[in-house]
C-alpha positions as CSV (number, residue, x, y, z in Angstrom):
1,X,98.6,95.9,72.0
2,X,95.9,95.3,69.6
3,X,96.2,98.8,67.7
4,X,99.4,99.7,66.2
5,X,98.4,103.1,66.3
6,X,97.5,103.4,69.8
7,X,99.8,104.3,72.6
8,X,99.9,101.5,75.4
9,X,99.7,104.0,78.9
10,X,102.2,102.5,81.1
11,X,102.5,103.0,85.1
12,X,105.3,102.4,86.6
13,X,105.8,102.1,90.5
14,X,108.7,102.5,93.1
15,X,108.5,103.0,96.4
16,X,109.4,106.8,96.8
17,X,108.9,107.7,93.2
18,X,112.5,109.0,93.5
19,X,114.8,106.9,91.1
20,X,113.8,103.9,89.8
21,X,109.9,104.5,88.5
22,X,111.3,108.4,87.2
23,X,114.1,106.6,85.6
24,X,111.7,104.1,83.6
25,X,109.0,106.8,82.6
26,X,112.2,109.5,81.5
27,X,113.3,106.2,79.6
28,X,110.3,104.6,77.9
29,X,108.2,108.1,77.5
30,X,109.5,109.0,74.2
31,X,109.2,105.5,72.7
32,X,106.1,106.4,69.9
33,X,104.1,103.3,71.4
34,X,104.4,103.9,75.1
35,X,102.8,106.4,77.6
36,X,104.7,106.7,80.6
37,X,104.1,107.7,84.0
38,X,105.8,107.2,87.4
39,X,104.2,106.8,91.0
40,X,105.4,105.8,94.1
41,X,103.8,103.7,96.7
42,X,104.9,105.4,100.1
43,X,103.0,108.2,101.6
44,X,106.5,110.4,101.5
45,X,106.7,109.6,97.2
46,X,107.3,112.2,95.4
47,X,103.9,111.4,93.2
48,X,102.1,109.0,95.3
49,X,99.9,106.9,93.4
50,X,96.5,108.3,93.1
51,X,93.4,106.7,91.8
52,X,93.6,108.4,88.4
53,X,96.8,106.9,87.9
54,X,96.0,103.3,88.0
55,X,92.4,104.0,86.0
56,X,95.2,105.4,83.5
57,X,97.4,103.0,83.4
58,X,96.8,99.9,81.1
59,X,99.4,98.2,82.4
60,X,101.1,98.6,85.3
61,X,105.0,97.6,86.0
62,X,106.4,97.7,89.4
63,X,110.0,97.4,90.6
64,X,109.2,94.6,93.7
65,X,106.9,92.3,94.8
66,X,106.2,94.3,97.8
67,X,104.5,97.4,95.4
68,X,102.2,94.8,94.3
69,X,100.8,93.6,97.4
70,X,100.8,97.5,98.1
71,X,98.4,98.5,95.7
72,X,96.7,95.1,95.6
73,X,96.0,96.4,99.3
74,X,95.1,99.9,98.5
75,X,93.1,99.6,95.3
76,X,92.0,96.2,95.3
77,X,88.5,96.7,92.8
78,X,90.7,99.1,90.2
79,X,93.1,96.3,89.9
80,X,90.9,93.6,88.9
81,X,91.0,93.7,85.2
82,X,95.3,95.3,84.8
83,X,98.0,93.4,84.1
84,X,100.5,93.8,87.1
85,X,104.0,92.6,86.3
86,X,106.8,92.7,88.9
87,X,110.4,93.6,87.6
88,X,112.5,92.4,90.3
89,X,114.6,95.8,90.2
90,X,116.1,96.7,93.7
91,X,116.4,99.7,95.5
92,X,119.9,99.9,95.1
93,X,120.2,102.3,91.5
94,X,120.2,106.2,91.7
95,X,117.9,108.2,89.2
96,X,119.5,107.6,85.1
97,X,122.3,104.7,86.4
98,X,123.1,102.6,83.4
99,X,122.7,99.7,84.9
100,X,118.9,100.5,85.7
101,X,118.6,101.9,82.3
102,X,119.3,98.4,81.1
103,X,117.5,96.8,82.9
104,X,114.8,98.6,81.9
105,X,115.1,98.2,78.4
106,X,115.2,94.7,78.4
107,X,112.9,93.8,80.7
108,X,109.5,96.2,79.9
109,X,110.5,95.5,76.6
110,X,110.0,91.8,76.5
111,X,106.8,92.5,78.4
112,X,105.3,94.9,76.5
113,X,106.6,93.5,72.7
114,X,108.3,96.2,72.0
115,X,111.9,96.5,70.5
């Protein structure tokens, strides 16, 4: 994040956009230097990502590796210039668990530098 006054648009990505991507944009969307949005990568997501989303997105976090290859497969040419980083969550949390939430935390913000 070269500008401190600029908003960093973060995407994150699950597979049904049902628990773990809404979790992390509810969590990180009223931090003053993140934009958050969620997506999911199945055709039966609740918001399946859409080409807007990953023009959007300056960097883009997704829960497994498999979401990667996912939209590495889907929207190969967008990708070429995003940061992709893989947070090795599971599908194993329901939408707010605590346990998510701090895993969240720590791990998007190490990535991102933020505290």
């Amino acid at each position: 994040m070269s500008k401190l006054d600029k908003k960093v648009n973060v995407l994150f990505i699950c597979s049904r956009n049902q628990w773990r991507s809404p979790t992390a944009e509810q969590l990180w969307r009223k931090h003053p230097k993140v934009a958050a949005r969620s997506a999911g990568t199945s055709p039966n997501a609740r918001h399946k990502v859409s080409i807007e989303d990953i023009r959007w997105a300056n960097v883009i976090l997704v829960m497994e590796e498999k979401h990667k290859s996912r939209l590495a497969a889907e929207f190969t040419r967008l990708l070429e210039n995003k940061p992709i980083h893989v947070l090795d969550i599971p599908d194993e949390y329901k939408f707010m668990d605590p346990e998510l939430i701090e895993m969240l935390e720590q791990s998007v913000s190490n990535l991102l530098g933020l505290e």
